[in-house]
C-alpha positions in Angstrom: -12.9 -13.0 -4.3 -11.8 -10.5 -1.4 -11.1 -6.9 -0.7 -7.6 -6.6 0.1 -6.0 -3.1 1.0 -2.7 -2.3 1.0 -1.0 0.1 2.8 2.8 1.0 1.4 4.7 2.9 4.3 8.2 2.5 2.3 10.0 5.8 2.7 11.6 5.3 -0.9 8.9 5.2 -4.3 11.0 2.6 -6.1 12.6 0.7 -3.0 12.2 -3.1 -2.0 9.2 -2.6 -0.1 7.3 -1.0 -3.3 8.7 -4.4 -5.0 7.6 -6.7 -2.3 3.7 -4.9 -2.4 3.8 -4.7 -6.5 4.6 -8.4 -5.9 2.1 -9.4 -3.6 -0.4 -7.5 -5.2 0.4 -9.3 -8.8 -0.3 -12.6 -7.0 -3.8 -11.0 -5.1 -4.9 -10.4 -8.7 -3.7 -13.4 -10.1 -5.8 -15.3 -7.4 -8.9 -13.2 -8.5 -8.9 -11.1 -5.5 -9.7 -6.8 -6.4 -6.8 -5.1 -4.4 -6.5 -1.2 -3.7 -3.4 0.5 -2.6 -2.6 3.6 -0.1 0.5 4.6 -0.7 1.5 7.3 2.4 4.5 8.5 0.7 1.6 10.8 -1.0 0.0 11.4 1.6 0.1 14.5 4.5 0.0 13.6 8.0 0.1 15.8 11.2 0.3 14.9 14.8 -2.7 15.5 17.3 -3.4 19.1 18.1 -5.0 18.1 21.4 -8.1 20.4 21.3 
């Protein structure tokens, strides 16, 4: 079994990217492997502040 992260940078929550990753990801398990998911639509992200 591995550790498999996957990152989803698909600007859309339902769009073909989210279906290719929920497809993967259904396969990863399949195969026995534990998979976690990072989805940075929900995340917040700011550029460097250069301090």
């Amino acid at each position: 079994m591995k550790k498999i992260l996957v990152v989803l940078g698909g600007g859309r929550t339902r769009g073909n990217t989210k279906q290719l990753v929920d497809s993967f990801m259904q396969g990863a398990r399949d195969a026995g492997h534990d998979i976690q998911l990072i989805s940075l639509n929900k995340m917040e992200a700011k550029g460097c502040m250069g301090m």
